[in-house]
ROBA-269754 format. One record per residue (C-alpha): residue number from 1; residue in one letter; x, y, z. Coordinates in pm, 1 decimal. Example, Ala and Ser with C-alpha at 12.3 -4.5 7.8 and 13.67 -1.06 7.14 Angstrom:
+-----+---------+----------+----------+----------+
: num : residuo :       px :       py :       pz :
+-----+---------+----------+----------+----------+
:   1 :       A :   1230.0 :   -450.0 :    780.0 :
:   2 :       S :   1367.0 :   -106.0 :    714.0 :
+-----+---------+----------+----------+----------+
This chain:
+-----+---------+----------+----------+----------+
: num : residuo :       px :       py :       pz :
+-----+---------+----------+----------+----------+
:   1 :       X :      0.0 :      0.0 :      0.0 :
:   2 :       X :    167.4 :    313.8 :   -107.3 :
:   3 :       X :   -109.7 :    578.2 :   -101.6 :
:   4 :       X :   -194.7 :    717.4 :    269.0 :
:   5 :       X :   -511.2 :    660.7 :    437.5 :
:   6 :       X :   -786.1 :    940.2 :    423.9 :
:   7 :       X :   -942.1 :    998.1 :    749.2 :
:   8 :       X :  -1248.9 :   1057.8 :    612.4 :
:   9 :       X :  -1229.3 :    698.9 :    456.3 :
:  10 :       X :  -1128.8 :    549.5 :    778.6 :
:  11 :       X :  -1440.5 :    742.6 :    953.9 :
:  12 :       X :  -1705.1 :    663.8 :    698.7 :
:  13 :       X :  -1575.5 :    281.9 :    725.8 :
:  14 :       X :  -1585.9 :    303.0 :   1106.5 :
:  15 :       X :  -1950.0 :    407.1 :   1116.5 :
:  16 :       X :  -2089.9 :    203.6 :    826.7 :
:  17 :       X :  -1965.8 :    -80.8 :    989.2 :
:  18 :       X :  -2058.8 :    -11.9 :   1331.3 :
:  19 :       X :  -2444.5 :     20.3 :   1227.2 :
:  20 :       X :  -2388.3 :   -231.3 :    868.1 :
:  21 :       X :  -2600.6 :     47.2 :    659.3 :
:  22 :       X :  -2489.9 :    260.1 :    439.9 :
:  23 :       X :  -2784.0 :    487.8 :    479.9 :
:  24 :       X :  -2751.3 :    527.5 :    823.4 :
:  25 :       X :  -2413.8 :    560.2 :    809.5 :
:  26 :       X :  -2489.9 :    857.0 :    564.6 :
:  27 :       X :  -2749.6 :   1011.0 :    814.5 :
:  28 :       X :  -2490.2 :   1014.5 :   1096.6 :
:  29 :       X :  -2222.8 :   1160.5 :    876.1 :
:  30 :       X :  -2471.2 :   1433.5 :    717.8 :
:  31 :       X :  -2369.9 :   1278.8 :    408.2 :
:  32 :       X :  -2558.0 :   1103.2 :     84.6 :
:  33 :       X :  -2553.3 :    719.1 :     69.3 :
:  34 :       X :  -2372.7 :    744.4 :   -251.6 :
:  35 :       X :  -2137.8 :    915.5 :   -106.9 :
:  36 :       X :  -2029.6 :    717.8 :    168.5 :
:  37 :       X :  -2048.9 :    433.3 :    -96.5 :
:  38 :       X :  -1778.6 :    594.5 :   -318.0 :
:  39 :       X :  -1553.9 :    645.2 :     20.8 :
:  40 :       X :  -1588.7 :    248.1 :     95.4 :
:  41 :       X :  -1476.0 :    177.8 :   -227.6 :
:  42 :       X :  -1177.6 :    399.9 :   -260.4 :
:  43 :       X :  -1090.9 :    267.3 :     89.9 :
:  44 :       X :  -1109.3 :   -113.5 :    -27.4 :
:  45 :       X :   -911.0 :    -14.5 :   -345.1 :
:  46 :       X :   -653.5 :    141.1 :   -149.6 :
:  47 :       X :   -636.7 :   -109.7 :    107.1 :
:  48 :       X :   -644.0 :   -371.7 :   -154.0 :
:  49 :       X :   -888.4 :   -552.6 :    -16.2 :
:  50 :       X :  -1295.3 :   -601.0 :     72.9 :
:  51 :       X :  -1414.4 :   -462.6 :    367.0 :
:  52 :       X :  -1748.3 :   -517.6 :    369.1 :
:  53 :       X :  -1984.8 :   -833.2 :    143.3 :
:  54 :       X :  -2289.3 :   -639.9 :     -5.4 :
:  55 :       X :  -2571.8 :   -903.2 :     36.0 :
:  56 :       X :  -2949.1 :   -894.6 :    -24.2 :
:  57 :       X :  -3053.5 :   -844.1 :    333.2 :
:  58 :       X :  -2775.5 :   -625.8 :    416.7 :
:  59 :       X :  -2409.4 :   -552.7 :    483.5 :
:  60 :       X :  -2182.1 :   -765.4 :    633.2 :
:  61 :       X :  -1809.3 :   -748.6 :    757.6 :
:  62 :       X :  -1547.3 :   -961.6 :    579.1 :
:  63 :       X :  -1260.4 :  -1130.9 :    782.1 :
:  64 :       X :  -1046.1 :   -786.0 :    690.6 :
:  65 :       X :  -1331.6 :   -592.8 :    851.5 :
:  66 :       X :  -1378.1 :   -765.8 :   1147.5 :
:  67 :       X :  -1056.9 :   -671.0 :   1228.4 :
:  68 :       X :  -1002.1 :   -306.3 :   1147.2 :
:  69 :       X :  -1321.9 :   -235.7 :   1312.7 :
:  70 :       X :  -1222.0 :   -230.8 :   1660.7 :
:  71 :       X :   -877.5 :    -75.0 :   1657.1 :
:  72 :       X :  -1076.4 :    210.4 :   1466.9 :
:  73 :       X :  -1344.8 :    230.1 :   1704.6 :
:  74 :       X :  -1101.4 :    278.0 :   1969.0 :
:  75 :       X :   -896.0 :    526.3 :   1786.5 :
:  76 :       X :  -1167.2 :    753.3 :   1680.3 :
:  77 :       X :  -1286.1 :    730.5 :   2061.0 :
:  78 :       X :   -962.8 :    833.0 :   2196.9 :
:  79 :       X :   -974.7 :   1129.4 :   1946.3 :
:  80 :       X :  -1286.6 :   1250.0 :   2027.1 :
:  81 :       X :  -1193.4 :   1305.7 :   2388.5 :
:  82 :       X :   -876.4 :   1452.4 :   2315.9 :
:  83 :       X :  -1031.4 :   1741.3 :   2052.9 :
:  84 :       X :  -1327.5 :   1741.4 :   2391.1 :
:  85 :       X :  -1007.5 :   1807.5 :   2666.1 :
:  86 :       X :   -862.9 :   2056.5 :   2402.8 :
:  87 :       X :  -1216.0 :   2221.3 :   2402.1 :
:  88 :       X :  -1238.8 :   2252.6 :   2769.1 :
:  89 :       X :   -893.6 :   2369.7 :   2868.6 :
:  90 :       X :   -956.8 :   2657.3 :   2559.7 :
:  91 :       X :  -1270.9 :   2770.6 :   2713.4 :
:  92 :       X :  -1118.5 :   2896.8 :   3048.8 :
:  93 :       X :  -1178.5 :   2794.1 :   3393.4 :
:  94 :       X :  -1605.6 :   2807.2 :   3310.6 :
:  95 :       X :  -1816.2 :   2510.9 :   3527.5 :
:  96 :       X :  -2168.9 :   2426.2 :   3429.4 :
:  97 :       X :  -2398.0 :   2289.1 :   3654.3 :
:  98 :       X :  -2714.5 :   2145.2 :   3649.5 :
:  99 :       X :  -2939.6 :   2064.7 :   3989.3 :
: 100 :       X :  -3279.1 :   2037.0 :   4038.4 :
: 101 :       X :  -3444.8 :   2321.6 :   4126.6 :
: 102 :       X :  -3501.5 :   2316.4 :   4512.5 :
: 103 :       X :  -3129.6 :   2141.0 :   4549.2 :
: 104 :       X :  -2992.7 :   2454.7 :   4380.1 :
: 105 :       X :  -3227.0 :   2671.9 :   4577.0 :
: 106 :       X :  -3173.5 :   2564.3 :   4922.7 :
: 107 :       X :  -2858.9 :   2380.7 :   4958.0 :
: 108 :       X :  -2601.3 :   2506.4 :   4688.2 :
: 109 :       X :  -2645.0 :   2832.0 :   4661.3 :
: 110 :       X :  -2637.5 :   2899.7 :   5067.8 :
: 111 :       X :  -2333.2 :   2727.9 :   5040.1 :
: 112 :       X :  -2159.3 :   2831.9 :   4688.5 :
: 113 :       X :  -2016.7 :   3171.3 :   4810.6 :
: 114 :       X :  -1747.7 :   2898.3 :   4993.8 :
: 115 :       X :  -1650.8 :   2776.7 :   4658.3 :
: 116 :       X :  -1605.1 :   3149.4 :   4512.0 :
: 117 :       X :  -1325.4 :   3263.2 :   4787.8 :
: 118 :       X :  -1162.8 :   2931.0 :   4711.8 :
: 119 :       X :  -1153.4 :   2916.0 :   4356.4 :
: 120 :       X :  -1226.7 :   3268.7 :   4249.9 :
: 121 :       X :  -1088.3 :   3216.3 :   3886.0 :
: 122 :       X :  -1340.0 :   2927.5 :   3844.9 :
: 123 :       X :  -1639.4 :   3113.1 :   3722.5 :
: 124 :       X :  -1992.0 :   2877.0 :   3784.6 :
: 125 :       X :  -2282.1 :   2900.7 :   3573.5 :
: 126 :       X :  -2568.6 :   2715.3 :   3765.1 :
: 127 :       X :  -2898.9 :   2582.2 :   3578.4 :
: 128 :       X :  -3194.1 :   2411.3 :   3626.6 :
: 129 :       X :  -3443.3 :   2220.8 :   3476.3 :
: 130 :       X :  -3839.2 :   2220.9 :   3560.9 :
: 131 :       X :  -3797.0 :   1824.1 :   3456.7 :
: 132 :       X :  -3724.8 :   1597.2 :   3692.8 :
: 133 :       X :  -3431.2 :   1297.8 :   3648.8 :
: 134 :       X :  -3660.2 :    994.5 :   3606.9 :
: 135 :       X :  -3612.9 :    666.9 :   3592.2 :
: 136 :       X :  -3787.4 :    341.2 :   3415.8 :
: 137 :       X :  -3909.1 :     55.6 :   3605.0 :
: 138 :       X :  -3788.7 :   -238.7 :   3453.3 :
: 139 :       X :  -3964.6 :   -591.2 :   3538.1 :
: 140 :       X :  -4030.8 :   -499.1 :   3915.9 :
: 141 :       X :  -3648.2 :   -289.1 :   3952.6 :
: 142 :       X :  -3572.4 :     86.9 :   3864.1 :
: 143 :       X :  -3311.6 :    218.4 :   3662.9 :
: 144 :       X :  -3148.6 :    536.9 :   3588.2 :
: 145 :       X :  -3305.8 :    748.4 :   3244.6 :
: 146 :       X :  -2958.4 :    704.7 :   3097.3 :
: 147 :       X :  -3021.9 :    848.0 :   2762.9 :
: 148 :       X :  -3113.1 :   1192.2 :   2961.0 :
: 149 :       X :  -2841.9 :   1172.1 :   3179.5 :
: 150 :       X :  -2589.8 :   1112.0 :   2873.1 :
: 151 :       X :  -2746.8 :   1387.9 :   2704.7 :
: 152 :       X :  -2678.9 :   1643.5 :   2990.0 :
: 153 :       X :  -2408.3 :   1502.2 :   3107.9 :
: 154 :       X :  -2254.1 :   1586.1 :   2728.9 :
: 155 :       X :  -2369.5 :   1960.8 :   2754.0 :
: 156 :       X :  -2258.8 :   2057.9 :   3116.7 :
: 157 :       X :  -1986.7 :   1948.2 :   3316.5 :
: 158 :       X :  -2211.8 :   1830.3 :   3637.2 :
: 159 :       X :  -2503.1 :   1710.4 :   3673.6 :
: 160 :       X :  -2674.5 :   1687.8 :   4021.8 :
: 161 :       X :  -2909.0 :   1377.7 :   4063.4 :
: 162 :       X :  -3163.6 :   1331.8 :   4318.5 :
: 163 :       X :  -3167.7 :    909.3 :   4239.0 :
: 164 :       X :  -3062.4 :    532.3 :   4367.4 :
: 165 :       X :  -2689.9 :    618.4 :   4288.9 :
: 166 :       X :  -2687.6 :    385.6 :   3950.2 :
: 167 :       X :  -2480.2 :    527.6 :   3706.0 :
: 168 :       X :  -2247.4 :    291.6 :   3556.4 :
: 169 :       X :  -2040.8 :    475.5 :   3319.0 :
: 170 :       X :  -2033.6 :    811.1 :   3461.7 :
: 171 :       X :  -1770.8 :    956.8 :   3747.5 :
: 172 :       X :  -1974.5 :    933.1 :   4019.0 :
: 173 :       X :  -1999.3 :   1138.4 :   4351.8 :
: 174 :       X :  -2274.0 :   1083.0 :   4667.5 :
: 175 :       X :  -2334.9 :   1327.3 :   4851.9 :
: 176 :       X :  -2571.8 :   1257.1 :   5159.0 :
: 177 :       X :  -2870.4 :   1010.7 :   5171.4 :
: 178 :       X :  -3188.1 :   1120.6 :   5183.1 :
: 179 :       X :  -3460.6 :   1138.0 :   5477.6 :
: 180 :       X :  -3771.6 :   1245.6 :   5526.0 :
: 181 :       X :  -3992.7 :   1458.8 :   5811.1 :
: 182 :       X :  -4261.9 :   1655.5 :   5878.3 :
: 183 :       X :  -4198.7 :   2016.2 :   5914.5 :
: 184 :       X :  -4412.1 :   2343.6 :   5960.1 :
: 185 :       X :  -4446.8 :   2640.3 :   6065.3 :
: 186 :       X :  -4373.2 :   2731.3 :   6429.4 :
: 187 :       X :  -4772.7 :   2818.2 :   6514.6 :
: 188 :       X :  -4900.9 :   2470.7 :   6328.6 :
: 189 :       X :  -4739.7 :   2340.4 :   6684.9 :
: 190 :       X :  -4936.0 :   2370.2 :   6989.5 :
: 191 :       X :  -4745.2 :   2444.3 :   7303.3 :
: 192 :       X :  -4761.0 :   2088.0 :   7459.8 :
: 193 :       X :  -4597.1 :   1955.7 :   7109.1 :
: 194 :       X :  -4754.4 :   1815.6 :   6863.5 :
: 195 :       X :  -4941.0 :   1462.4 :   6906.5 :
: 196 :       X :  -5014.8 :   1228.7 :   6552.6 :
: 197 :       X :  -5376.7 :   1323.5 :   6643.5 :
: 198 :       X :  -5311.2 :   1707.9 :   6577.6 :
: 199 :       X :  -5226.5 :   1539.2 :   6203.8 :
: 200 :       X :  -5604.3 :   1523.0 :   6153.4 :
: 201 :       X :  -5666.0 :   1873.7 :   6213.6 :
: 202 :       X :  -5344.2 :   2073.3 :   5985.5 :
: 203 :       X :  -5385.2 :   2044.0 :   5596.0 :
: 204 :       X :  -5149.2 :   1813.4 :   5435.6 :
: 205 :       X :  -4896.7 :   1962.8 :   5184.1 :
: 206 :       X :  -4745.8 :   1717.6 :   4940.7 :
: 207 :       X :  -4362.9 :   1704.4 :   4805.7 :
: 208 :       X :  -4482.2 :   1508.3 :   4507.5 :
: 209 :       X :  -4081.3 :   1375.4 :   4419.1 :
: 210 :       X :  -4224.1 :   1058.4 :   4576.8 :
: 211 :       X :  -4470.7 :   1027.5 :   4358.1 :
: 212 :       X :  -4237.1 :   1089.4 :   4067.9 :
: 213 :       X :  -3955.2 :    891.3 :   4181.7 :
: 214 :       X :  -4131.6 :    592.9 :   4347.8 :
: 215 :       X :  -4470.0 :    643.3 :   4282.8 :
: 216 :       X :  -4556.0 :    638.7 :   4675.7 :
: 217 :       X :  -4630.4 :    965.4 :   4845.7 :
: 218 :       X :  -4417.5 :   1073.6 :   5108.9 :
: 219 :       X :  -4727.4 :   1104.0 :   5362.3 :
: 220 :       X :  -4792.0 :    743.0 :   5359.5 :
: 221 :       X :  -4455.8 :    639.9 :   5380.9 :
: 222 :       X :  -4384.0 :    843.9 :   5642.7 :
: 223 :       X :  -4723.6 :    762.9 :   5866.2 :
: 224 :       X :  -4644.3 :    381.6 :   5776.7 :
: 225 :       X :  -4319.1 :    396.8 :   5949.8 :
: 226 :       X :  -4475.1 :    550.8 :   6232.7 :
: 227 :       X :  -4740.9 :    361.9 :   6261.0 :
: 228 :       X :  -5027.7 :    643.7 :   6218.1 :
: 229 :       X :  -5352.4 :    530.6 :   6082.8 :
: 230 :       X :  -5658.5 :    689.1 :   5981.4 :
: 231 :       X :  -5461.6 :   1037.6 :   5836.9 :
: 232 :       X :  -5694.0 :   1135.1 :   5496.1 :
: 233 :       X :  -5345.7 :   1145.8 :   5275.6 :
: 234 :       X :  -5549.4 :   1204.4 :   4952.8 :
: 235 :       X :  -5608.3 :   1515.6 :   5032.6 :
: 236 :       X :  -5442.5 :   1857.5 :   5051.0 :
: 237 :       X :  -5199.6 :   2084.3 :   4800.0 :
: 238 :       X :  -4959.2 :   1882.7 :   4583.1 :
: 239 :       X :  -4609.1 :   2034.0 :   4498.2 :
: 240 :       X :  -4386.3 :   1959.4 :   4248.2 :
: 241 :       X :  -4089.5 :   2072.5 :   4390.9 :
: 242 :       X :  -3976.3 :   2050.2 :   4759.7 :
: 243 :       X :  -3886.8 :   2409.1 :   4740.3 :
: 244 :       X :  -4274.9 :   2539.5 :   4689.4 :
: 245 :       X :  -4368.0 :   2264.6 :   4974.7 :
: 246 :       X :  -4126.6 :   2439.8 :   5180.7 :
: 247 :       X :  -4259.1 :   2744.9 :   5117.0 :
: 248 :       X :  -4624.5 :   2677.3 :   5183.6 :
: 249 :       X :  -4521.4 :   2542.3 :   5513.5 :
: 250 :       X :  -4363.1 :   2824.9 :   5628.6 :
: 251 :       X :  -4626.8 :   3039.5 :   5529.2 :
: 252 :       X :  -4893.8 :   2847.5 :   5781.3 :
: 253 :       X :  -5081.3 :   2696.0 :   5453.6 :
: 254 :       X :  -5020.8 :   2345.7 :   5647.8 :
: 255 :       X :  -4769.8 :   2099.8 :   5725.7 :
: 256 :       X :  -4535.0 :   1885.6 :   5446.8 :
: 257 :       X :  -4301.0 :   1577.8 :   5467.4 :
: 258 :       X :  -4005.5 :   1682.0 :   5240.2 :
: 259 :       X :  -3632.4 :   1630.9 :   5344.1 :
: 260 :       X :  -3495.1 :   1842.9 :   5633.8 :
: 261 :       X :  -3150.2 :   1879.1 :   5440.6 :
: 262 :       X :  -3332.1 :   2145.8 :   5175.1 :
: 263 :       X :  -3477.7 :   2310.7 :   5521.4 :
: 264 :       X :  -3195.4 :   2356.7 :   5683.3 :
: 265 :       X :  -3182.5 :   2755.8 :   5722.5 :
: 266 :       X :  -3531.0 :   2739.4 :   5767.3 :
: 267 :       X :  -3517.2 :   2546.4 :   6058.9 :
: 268 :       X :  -3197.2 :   2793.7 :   6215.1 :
: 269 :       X :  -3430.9 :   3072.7 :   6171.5 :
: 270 :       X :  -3718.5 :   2918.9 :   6273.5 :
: 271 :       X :  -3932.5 :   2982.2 :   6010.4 :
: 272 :       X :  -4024.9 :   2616.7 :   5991.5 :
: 273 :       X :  -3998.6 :   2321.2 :   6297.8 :
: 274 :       X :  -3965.1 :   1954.5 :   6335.1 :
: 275 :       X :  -4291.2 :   1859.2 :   6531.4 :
: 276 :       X :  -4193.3 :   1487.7 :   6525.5 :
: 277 :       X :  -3817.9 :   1332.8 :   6568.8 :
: 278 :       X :  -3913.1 :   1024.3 :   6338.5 :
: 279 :       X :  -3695.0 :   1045.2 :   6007.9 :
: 280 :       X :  -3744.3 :    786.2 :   5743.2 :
: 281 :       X :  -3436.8 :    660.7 :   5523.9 :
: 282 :       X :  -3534.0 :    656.5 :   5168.1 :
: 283 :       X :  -3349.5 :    467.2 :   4931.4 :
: 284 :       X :  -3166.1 :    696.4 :   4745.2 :
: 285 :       X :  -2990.9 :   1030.0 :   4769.8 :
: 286 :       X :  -2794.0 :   1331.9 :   4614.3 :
: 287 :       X :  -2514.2 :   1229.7 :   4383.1 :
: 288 :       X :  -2264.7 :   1447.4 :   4129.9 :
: 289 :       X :  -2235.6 :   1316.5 :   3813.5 :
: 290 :       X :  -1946.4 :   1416.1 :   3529.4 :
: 291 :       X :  -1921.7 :   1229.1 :   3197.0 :
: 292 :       X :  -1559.0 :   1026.9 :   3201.4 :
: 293 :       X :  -1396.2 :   1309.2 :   2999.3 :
: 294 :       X :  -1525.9 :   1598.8 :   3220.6 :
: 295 :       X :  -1467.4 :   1428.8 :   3518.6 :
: 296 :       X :  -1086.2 :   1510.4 :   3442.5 :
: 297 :       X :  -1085.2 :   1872.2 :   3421.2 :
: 298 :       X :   -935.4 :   2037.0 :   3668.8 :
: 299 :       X :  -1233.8 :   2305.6 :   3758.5 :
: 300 :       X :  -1492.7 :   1967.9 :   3803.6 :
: 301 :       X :  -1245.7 :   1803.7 :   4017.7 :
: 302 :       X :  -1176.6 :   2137.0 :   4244.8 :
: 303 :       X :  -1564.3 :   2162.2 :   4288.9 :
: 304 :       X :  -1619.1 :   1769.5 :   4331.8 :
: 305 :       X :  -1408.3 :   1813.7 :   4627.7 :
: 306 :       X :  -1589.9 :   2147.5 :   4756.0 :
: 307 :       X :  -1910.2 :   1960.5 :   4719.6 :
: 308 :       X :  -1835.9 :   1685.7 :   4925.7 :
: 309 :       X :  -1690.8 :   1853.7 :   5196.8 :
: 310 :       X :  -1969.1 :   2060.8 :   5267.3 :
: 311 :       X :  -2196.8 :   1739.0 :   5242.7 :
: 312 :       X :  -1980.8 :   1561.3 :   5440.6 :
: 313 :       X :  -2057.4 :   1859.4 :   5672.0 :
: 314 :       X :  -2412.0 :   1853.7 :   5616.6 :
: 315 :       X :  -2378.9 :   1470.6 :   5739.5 :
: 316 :       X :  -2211.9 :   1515.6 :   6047.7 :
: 317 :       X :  -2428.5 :   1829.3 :   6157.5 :
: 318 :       X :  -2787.5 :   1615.9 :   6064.8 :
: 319 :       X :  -2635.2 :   1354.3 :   6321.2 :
: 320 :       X :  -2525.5 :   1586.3 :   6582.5 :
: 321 :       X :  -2893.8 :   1731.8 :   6513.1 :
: 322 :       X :  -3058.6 :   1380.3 :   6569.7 :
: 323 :       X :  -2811.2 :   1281.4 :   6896.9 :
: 324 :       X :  -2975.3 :   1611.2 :   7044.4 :
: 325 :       X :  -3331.7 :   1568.2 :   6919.5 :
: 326 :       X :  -3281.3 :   1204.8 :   7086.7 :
: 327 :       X :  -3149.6 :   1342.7 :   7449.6 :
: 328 :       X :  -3443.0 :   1590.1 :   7467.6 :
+-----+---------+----------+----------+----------+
């Protein structure tokens, strides 16, 4: 072989025989059919040899192909996240990222100003999206809405998940499990404390992520741990968003059972109490998530580290918090 390679041979080959069409091999490539056609066959003529056999039903890989395939796969993969680090270091020390919208509200931006005097040449840009990270139930088990997490985990650098912690593929922080608890505002509570009784009497405001997430509302798990019966959970305001729950409780519209980590200032100031020291462990929690490439920047690592440390903090103050509420 005397001629050199194209890469846009080597490319075209790579996908058409990754998905064995040429046609969809041309969509991917924003090219015609006949023109990824041509490219196959200059490739085999230079190569001196067939790559692929062209038969009725389809395309299929000859012994030649079967073997280039890989080592091009590979290659092309390996570039691709190269020309993505070269991206990232150009664009300056800028970190996306994306949390739901009462995680951003309540618990990262009390806390971001932290991250600012430590890195201030890291500049932040945080979103949020009104739709929630789902997941599909799967023959009786749950897994993670991969596609969507892919999808934003190839736009921003992190992505905050409120989820079981199943992410194979992706660089993968926890932050702090997640419980639940009533809370409300200070008057809801009469001065002898509040007995399950009083439950029949408040309106019931609903932090509808278990519904989303498990399809179980967060009253009835709650009462069922405690052993409370006879509580009308049907009824009341519904909330899509811990956040608004929040905010309805501390207004005196009624009381909600949401997690007391997105309450915490609330609960300093006094806006909102715990009537009842009963927490229940769900099964999942807060996690950051980075696609394998991002996960290597410098600016994602620096704030993966931040992160935890001031969940790590949030930890060990919600179990000094419990050790008191347990004393009393």
């Amino acid at each position: 072989m005397s001629r050199p390679v194209p890469l846009t041979a080597l490319k075209t080959f790579e996908v058409a025989a990754r998905l064995l069409s040429f046609k969809r091999a041309a969509q991917e490539l924003n090219v015609t059919p006949t023109a990824v056609s041509h490219q196959i066959q200059n490739l085999e003529e230079t190569l001196g040899t067939k790559l692929f056999r062209r038969l009725p039903g389809g395309l299929e890989l000859t012994s030649a192909g079967e073997v280039a395939l890989p080592g091009l796969k590979d290659g092309f993969g390996k570039l691709k996240e190269a020309v993505e680090l070269i991206g990232s270091a150009g664009a300056g020390d800028v970190l996306t990222v994306l949390a739901p919208p009462s995680f951003a509200m309540r618990w990262l931006m009390p806390r971001l100003h932290r991250f600012a005097i430590r890195h201030p040449d890291i500049d932040v840009r945080v979103s949020t999206r009104m739709r929630q990270f789902g997941y599909r139930t799967l023959g009786g088990t749950r897994a993670t809405d991969s596609g969507t997490l892919q999808s934003w985990c190839e736009e921003l650098d992190v992505v905050v998940t409120f989820g079981a912690g199943n992410y194979a593929g992706f660089a993968v922080t926890s932050l702090f499990p997640v419980t639940i608890t009533p809370l409300c505002a200070p008057q809801q509570v009469p001065a002898s404390g509040m007995s399950p009784a009083e439950l029949a009497r408040i309106p019931l405001l609903h932090d509808d992520r278990g519904l989303m997430y498990d399809h179980h509302s967060y009253w009835d798990v709650w009462l069922r741990e405690q052993q409370i019966a006879g509580i009308d959970t049907a009824a009341g305001m519904h909330f899509s968003h811990s956040i608004l729950a929040l905010e309805a409780a501390a207004e005196g519209l009624g009381i909600t059972v949401t997690t007391p980590a997105l309450a915490r200032e609330a609960l300093s100031s006094g806006k909102l109490v715990k009537p009842f020291s009963l927490e229940v462990p769900l099964h999942y929690g807060y996690d950051l998530i980075s696609n394998e490439v991002a996960a290597r920047r410098e600016a994602v690592e620096a704030f993966r580290v931040w992160a935890f440390e001031e969940a790590r903090a949030e930890r060990e103050l919600h179990a000094l918090t419990r050790l008191s509420e347990q004393s009393i």
